[in-house]
NULOGU-34619 format. One line per 4 residues: their letters; for each residue x, y, z of C-alpha. Coordinates in nm, 4 decimals. Example, Ala and Ser with C-alpha at 12.3 -4.5 7.8 and 13.67 -1.06 7.14 Angstrom:
BEGIN
as	1.2300:-0.4500:0.7800 ~ 1.3670:-0.1060:0.7140
REM end
This chain:
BEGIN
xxxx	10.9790:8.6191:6.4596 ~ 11.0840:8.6527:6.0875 ~ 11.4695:8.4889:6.1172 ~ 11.5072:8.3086:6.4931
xxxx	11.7551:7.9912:6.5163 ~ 11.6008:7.6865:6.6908 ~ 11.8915:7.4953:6.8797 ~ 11.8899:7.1501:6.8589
xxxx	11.9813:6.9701:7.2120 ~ 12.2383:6.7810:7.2954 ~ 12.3015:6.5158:7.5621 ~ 12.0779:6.4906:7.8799
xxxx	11.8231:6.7588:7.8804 ~ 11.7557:6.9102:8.2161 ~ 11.4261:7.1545:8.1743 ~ 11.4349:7.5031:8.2841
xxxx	11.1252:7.4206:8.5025 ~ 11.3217:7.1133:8.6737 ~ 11.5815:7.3578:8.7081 ~ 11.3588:7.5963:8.8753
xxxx	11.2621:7.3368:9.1276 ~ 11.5754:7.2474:9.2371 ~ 11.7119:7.6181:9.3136 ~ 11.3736:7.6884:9.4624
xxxx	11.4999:7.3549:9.6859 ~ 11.8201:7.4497:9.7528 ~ 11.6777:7.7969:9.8956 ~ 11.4472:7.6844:10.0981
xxxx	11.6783:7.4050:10.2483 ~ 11.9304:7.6834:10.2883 ~ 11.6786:7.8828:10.4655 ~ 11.5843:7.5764:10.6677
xxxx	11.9223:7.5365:10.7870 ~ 11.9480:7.9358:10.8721 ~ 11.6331:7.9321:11.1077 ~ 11.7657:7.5963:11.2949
xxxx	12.1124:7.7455:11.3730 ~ 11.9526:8.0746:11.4109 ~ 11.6772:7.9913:11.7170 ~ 11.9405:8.0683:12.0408
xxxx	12.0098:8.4416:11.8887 ~ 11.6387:8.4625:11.8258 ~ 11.5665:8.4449:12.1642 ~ 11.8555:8.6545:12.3212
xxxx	11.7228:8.9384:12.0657 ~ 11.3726:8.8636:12.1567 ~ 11.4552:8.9228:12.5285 ~ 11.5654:9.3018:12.4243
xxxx	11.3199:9.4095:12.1516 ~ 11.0356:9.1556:12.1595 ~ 10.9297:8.8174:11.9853 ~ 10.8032:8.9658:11.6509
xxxx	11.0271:9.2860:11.5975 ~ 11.3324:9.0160:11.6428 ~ 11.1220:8.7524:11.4052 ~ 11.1154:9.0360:11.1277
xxxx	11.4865:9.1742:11.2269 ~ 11.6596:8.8468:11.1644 ~ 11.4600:8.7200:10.8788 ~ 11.5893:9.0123:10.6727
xxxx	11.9170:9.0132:10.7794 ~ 11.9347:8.5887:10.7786 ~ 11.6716:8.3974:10.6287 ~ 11.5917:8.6624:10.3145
xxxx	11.8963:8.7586:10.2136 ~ 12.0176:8.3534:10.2794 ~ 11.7160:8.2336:10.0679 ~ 11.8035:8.4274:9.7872
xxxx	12.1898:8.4072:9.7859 ~ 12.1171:8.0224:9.7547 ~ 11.8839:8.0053:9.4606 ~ 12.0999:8.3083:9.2794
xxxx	12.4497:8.0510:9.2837 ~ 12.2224:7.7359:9.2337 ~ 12.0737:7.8552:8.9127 ~ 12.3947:8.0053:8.7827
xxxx	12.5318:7.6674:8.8345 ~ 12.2535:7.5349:8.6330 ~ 12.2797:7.7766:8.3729 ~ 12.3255:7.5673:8.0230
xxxx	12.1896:7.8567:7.7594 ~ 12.1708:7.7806:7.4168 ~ 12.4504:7.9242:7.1744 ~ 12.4013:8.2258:6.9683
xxxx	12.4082:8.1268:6.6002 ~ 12.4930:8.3923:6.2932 ~ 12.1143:8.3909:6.1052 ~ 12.1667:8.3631:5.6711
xxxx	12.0555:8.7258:5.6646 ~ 12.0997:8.9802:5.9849 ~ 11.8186:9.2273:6.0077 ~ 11.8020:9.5924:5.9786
xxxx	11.8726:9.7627:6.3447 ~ 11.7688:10.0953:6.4731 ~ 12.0103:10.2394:6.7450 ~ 11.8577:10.5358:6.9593
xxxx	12.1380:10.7613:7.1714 ~ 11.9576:10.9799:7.4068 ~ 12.2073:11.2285:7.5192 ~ 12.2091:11.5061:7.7273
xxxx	12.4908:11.7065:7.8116 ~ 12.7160:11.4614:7.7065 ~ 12.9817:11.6594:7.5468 ~ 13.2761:11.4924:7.6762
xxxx	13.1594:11.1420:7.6157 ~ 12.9463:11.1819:7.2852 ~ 13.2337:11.1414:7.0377 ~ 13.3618:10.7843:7.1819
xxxx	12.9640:10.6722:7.1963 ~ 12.9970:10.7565:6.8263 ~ 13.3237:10.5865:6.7414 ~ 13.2373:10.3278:6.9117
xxxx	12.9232:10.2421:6.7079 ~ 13.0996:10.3560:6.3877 ~ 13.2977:10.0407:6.4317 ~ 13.0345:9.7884:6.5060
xxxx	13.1002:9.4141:6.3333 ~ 12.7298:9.4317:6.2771 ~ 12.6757:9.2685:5.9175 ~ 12.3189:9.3922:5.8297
xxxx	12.2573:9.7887:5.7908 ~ 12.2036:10.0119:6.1230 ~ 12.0656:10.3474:6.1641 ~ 12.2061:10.5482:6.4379
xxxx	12.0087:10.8151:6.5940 ~ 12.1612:11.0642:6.8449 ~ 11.8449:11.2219:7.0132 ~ 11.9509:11.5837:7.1960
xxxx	11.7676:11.6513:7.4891 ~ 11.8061:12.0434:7.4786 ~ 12.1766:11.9910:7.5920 ~ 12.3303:12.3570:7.7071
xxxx	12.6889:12.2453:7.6171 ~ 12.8694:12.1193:7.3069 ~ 12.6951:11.7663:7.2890 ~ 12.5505:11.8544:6.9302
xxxx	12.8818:12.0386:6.7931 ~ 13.0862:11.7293:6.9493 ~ 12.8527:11.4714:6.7640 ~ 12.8271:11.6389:6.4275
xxxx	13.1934:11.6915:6.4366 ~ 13.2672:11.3454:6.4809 ~ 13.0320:11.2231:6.2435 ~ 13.1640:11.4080:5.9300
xxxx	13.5081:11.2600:6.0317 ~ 13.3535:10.8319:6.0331 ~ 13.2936:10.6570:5.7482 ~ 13.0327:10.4011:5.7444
xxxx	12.9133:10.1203:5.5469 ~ 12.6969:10.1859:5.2471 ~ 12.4562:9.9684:5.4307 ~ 12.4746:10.1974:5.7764
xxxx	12.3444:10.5585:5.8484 ~ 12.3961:10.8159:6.0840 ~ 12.2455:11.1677:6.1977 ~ 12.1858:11.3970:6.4755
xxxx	11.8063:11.4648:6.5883 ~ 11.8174:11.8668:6.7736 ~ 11.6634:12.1455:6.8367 ~ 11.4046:12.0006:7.0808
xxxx	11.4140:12.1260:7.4507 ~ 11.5216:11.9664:7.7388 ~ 11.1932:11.6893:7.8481 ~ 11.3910:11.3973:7.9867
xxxx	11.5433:11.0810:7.8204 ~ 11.2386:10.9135:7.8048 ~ 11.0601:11.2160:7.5656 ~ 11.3688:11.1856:7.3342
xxxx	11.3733:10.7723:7.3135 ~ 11.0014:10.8469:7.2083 ~ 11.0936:11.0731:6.9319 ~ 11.3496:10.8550:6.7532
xxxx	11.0946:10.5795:6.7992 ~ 10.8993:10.7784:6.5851 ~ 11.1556:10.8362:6.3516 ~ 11.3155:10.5121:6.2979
xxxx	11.2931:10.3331:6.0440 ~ 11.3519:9.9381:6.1562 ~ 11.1637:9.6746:6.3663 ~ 11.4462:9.5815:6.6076
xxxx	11.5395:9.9144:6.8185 ~ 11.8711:9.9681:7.0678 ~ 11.9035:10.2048:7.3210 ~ 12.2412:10.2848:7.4452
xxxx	12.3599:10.6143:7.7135 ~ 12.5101:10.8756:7.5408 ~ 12.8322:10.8569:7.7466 ~ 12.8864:10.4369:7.6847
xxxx	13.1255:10.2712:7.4855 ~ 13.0207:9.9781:7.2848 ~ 13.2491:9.6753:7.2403 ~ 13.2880:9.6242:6.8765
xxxx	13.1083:9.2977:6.8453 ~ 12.7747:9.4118:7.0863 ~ 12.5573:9.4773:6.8282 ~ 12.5743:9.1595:6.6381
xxxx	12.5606:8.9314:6.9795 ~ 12.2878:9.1502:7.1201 ~ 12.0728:9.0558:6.8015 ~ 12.2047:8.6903:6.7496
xxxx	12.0786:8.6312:7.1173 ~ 11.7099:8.8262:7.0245 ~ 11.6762:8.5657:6.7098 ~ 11.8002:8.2917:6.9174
xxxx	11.5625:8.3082:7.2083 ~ 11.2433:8.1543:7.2515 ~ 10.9868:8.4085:7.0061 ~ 10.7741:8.5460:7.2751
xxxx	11.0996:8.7368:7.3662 ~ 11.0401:9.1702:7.2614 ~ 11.3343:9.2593:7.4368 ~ 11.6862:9.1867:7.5484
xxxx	11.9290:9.3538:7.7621 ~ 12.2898:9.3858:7.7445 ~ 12.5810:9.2860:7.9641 ~ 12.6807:9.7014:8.0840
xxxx	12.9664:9.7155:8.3183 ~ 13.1538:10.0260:8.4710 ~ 13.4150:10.2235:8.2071 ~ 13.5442:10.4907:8.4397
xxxx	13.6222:10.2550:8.7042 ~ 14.0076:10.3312:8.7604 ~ 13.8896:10.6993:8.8685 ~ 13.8343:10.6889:9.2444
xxxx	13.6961:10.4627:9.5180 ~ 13.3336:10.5342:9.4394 ~ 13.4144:10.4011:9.0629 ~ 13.5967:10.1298:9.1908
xxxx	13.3465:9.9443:9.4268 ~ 13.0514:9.9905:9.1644 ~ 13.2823:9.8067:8.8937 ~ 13.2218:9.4856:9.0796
xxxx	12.9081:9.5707:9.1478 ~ 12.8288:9.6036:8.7880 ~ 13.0522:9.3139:8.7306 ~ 12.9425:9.1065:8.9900
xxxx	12.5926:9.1787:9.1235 ~ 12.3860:9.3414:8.8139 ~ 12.5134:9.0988:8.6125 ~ 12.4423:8.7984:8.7886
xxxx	12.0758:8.8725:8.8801 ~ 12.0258:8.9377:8.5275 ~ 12.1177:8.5998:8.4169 ~ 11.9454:8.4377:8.6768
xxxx	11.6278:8.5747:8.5872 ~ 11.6560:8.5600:8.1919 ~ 11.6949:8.1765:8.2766 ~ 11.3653:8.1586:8.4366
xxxx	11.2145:8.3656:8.0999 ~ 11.1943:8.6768:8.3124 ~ 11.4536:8.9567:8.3063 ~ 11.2680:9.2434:8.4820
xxxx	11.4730:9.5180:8.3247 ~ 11.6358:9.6037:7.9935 ~ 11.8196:9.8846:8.0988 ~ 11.7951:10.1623:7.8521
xxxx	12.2116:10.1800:7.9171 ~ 12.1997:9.9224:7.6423 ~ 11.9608:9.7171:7.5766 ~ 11.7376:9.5422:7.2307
xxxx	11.3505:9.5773:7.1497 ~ 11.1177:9.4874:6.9513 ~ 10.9823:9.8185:6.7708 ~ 10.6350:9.7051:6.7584
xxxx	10.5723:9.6053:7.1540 ~ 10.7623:9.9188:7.2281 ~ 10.4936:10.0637:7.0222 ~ 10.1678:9.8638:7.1986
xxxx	10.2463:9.9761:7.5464 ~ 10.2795:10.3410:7.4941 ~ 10.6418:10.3902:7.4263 ~ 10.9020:10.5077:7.7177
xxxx	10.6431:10.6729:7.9921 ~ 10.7297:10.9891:8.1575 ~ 10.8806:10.8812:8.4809 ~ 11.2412:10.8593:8.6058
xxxx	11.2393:10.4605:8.5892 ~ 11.1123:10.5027:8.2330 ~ 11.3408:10.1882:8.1255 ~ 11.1973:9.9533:8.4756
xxxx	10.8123:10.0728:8.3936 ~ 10.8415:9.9933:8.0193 ~ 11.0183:9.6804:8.1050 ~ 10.7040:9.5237:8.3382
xxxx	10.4749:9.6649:8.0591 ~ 10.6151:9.4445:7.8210 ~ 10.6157:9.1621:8.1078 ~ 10.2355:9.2133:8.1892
xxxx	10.1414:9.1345:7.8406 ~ 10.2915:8.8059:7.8941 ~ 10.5882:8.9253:7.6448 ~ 10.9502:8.8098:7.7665
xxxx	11.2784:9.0002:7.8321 ~ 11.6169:8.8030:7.7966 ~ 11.9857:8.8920:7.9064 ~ 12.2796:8.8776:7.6420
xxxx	12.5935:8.8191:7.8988 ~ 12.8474:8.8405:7.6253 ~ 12.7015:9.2173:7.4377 ~ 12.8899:9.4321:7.6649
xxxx	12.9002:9.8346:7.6979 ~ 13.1049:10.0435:7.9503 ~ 12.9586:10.3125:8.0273 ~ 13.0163:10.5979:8.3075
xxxx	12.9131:10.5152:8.6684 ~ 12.9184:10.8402:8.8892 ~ 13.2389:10.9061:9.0290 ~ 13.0841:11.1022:9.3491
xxxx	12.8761:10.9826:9.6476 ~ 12.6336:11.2757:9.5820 ~ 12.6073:11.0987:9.1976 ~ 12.5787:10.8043:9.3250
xxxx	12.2982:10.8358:9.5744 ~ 12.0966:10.9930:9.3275 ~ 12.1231:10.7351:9.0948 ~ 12.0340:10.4555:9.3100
xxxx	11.7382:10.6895:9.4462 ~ 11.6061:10.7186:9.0765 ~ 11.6691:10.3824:9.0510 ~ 11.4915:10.2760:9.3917
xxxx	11.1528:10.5673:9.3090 ~ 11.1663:10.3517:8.9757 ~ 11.0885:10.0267:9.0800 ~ 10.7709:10.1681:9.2926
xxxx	10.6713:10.3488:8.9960 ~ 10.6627:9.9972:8.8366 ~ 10.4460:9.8304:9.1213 ~ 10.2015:10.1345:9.1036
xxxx	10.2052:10.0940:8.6866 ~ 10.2181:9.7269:8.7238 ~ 10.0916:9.5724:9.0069 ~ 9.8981:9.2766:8.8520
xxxx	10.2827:9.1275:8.7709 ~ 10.2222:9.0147:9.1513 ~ 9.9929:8.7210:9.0225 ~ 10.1114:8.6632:8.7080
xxxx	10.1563:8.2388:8.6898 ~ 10.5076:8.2025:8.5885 ~ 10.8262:8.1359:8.6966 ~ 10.9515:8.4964:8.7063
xxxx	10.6805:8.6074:8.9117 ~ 10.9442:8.4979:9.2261 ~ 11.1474:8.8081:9.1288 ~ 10.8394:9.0277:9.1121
xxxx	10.7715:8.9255:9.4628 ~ 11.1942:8.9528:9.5371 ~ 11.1728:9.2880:9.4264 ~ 10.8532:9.3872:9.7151
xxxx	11.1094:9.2464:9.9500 ~ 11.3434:9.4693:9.8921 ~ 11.2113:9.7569:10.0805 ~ 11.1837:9.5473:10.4272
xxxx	11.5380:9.4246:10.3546 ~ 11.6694:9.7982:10.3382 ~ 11.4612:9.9385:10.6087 ~ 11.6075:9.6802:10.8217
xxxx	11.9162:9.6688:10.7006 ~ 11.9430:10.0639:10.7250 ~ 11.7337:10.0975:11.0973 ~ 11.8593:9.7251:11.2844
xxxx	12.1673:9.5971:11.0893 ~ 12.3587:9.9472:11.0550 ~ 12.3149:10.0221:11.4503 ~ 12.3250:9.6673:11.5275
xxxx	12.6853:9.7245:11.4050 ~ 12.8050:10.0213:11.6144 ~ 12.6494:9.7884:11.9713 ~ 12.8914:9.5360:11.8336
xxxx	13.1672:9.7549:11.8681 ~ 13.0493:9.8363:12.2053 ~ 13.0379:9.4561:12.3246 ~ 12.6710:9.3905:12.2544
xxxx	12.6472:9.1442:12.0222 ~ 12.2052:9.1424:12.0061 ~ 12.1747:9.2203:11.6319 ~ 12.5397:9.1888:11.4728
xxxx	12.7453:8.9185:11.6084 ~ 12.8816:8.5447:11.5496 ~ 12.5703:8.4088:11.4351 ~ 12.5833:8.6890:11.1798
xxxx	12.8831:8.5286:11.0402 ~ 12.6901:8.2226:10.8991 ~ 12.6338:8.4073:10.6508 ~ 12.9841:8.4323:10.5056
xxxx	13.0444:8.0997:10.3715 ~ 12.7374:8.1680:10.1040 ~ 12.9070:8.5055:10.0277 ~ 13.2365:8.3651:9.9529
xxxx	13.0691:8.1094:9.7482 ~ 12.8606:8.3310:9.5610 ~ 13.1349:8.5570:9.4793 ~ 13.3392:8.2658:9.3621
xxxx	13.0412:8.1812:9.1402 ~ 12.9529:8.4828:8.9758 ~ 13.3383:8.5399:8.9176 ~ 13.4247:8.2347:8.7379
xxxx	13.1340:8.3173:8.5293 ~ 13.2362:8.6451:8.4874 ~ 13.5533:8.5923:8.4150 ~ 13.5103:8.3092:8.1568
xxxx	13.2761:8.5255:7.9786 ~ 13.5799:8.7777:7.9309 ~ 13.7769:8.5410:7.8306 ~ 13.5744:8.4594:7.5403
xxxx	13.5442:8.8344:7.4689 ~ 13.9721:8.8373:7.4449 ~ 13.8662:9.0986:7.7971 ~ 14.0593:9.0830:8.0786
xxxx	13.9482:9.1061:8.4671 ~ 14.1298:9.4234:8.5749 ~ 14.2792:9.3620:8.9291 ~ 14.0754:9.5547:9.1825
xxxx	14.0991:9.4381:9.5218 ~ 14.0409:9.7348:9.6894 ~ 13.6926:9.7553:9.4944 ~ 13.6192:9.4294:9.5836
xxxx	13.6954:9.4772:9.9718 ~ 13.4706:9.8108:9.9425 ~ 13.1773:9.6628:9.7381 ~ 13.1794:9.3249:9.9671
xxxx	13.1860:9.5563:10.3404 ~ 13.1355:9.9219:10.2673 ~ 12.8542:9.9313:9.9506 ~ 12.5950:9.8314:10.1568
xxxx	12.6287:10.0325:10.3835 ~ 12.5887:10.3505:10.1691 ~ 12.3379:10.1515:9.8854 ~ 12.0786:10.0259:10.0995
xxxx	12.0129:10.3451:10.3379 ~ 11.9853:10.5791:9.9953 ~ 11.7556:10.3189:9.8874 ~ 11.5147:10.3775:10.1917
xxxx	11.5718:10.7990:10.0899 ~ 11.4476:10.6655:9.7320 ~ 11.1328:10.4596:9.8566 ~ 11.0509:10.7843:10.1253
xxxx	11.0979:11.0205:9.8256 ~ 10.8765:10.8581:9.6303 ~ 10.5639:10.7744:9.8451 ~ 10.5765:11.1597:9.9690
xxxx	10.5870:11.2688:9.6311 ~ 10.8971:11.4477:9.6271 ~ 11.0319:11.6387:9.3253 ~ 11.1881:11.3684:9.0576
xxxx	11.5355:11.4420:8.8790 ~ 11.6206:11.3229:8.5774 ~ 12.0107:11.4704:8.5862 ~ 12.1730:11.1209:8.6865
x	12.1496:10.8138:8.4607
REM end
C-alpha cells in the first residue's frame, strides 16, 4: 500500500506468535486451576440437576468465561504495538456520515470534522436516509457557516428515501472520490486529531490490513444510569477486546460508528449488505478473503449510547441478530488457519455463555438469596480476583491512553459498580431475545445504532 511506514525494532523482540502462545498458556493454566478448585461444587450441583447439565452449567459460568478473562489481561500485558509515524505525504480521505434523523446531533458531527488536524484533503459526505425531521436543514445550515481548507470539501447527499444505513454507506461509496473511506454515526463527535491517527495507524500496519477501527467511547454518558454503566463498558470492555484481537491480526469488527477502509476491498465484497449487522457481516467478508482489520486505540469518537433500557435492548439485539447474520454469511471463518480464528470460535461461544448465564446463573442467584448455594455461591467467588485484575488492566491502559490524548477519566463510580454487577444482568438475557429473534425470523429494525 502506496505510503505505509515500516518500524524498525528495538531491543528484544518478542513475536506476536510467541505472544500468542503464552496467553493461549496462561488461559488454559487458568482454566486448569478453575476445574481443580471447582470438582466439590461439581458434584453437589450434579447431585440436583445431573452430571452433564452441571458439566455445561459451570463451564460457562467458570471455566469459559475464566479462560478468556486470562488470555484477554495476558495479551494486553503483552501488547508492544508499533508507533504511528506522520508519512512525507498524507493521502486523500473520503468520510461517509450516514444519518438519519439526526437533527439534534448533525451540526456537532459537522463541527467536529470541520476541525480535523488532518493534513491531506478530505471529502465529507453526509448521506440522508429519508430523515422526516430537520437533519438536512440542520446540516446545510451548519455547513454554509464552516470554513474549510482549500484542500477539504463538504456536501449533503438527499432526497433518497428512507432504506437503512447500510443503502446510504453504499451510495456515497459510489460517490466518493478517494481510496481510503471513513464511516462515522451521524450523532458522534470526533476528537480533533482522529482522522490523522486513524490513517497514520492504516499506513503503519502490516499491508494486508483494508480496514481499521476506531477507539468510540460513550458522549452522553453524564445523562442517566443507563448512560453511565455503558461508558465503562465502552471504555472498558469494547475497547479492550478490540485491542486484543488487532494484536493477533484479527479485529472482527470495524464498527461503522467510526471506523477506516480501504475503498477498493469495500468494493470486492459487495459493499455494506442489507442486514442490520451490515458493519459485523462486511467486517468477516473482508476477513474471509484473508484481508486484515486493525484497532487504532488512540482515534477516538464519542458518540450517543441510548439513554433508555428499551434503546438499549434493541441495540444489543441488533447487535446480537448481527453476529449470526455473520456466521450464516461467513461460516468458513470457522477454519480459517490463523491466529484470529480463536475469536471466531469465542464469538460461537457466546450464545451458550448467555443462555446459561440468562436460564442457570440469573436463577442460580435468587436460590442464593434463599440459602441454596447449588449454582451461585462461594466457589462462584473465584472468579473475582481475575475481575479485579482485569479491570485494573484494561484501566491503566485506558487511562494512559487518555493521558496521551490531554483526556481525562471522568469519575464514575456508580457506572462502574452498575456495569461490574448489574450490566450483565440486563446485556446477556437481551442477547438470548437477539439470537431467538433471529433464528425465528423475526422482523429486523434498523431505528437503533
Amino acid at each position: 500500500m502506496p505510503g505505509r511506514v515500516d518500524h524498525p525494532r528495538r531491543g528484544r523482540y518478542f513475536s506476536v506468535p510467541a505472544k500468542y502462545a503464552v496467553s493461549i498458556a496462561i488461559g488454559i493454566a487458568w482454566t486448569a486451576i478453575s476445574v481443580f478448585l471447582s470438582l466439590r461444587w461439581l458434584d453437589a450441583l450434579s447431585a440436583v440437576v445431573g452430571s452433564f447439565l452441571a458439566l455445561i452449567i459451570i463451564t460457562f459460568i467458570a471455566y469459559v468465561p475464566g479462560f478468556m478473562n486470562a488470555f484477554l489481561v495476558s495479551t494486553i500485558l503483552l501488547d508492544r504495538r508499533p508507533r504511528r509515524r506522520a508519512p512525507a505525504t498524507y493521502p486523500s480521505v473520503s468520510i461517509l456520515v450516514a444519518c438519519y434523523n439526526e437533527q439534534a446531533a448533525i451540526a456537532d458531527t459537522i463541527r467536529s470534522l470541520a476541525r480535523q488536524d488532518y493534513p491531506g484533503p478530505m471529502e465529507i459526505l453526509i448521506l440522508d436516509d429519508g430523515s422526516v425531521d430537520e437533519t438536512v436543514a440542520r446540516a446545510l445550515e451548519t455547513i454554509g457557516g464552516l470554513s474549510l481548507p482549500g484542500h477539504s470539501s463538504i456536501r449533503v447527499v438527499a432526497g433518497f428515501p428512507n432504506l437503512g444505513k447500510s443503502a446510504a454507506l453504499n451510495r456515497g461509496l459510489e460517490l466518493c472520490r478517494h481510496e481510503i473511506v471513513l464511516t462515522i454515526d451521524g450523532d458522534s463527535w470526533v476528537y480533533a486529531d482522529a482522522v490523522t491517527h486513524i490513517v497514520e495507524r492504516y499506513l503503519a500496519d502490516p499491508p494486508e490490513t483494508r480496514a481499521v477501527a476506531g477507539c468510540v467511547l460513550a458522549r452522553n454518558s453524564r445523562k442517566n444510569w443507563v448512560t453511565q454503566m455503558q461508558e465503562w463498558d465502552y471504555f472498558h470492555g469494547i475497547a479492550a477486546v478490540k485491542r486484543m484481537q488487532s494484536m493477533y491480526h484479527g479485529t472482527l469488527v470495524a464498527q461503522g460508528a467510526f471506523s477506516l477502509y480501504d475503498k477498493a476491498a469495500l468494493q470486492a465484497v459487495g459493499g455494506w449488505p442489507e442486514c442490520v449487522g451490515e458493519d459485523i457481516v462486511v467486517s468477516w467478508a473482508l476477513l474471509e478473503r484473508g484481508y486484515r482489520i486493525g484497532y487504532c486505540e488512540d482515534a477516538v469518537a464519542f458518540t450517543n449510547v441510548p439513554d433508555t433500557l428499551r434503546q438499549f435492548a434493541r441495540q444489543r439485539q441488533r447487535w446480537s441478530r448481527g453476529l449470526l447474520e455473520a456466521f450464516k454469511a461467513h461460516p468458513r471463518l470457522l477454519l480459517k488457519a490463523r491466529m484470529s480464528t480463536l475469536f471466531v470460535w469465542w464469538n460461537v461461544f457466546f450464545l451458550p455463555l448467555d443462555l446459561v448465564y440468562t436460564f442457570a446463573f440469573l436463577p442460580g442467584l435468587l436460590l442464593a438469596l434463599l440459602g441454596m448455594f447449588y449454582i451461585a455461591g462461594p466457589m462462584t467467588l473465584l472468579v473475582l480476583p481475575l475481575a479485579i485484575l482485569w479491570n485494573l488492566v484494561i484501566f491503566s491502559v485506558q487511562r494512559q491512553m487518555f493521558k496521551r490524548q490531554d483526556l481525562v477519566v471522568r469519575r464514575n463510580v456508580k457506572g462502574f459498580l452498575l456495569y461490574v454487577f448489574v450490566y450483565t444482568m440486563i446485556l446477556q438475557p437481551v442477547c438470548v431475545w437477539g439470537y431467538a429473534s433471529e433464528l425465528f425470523g423475526l422482523r429486523k429494525r434498523w431505528g437503533t445504532k
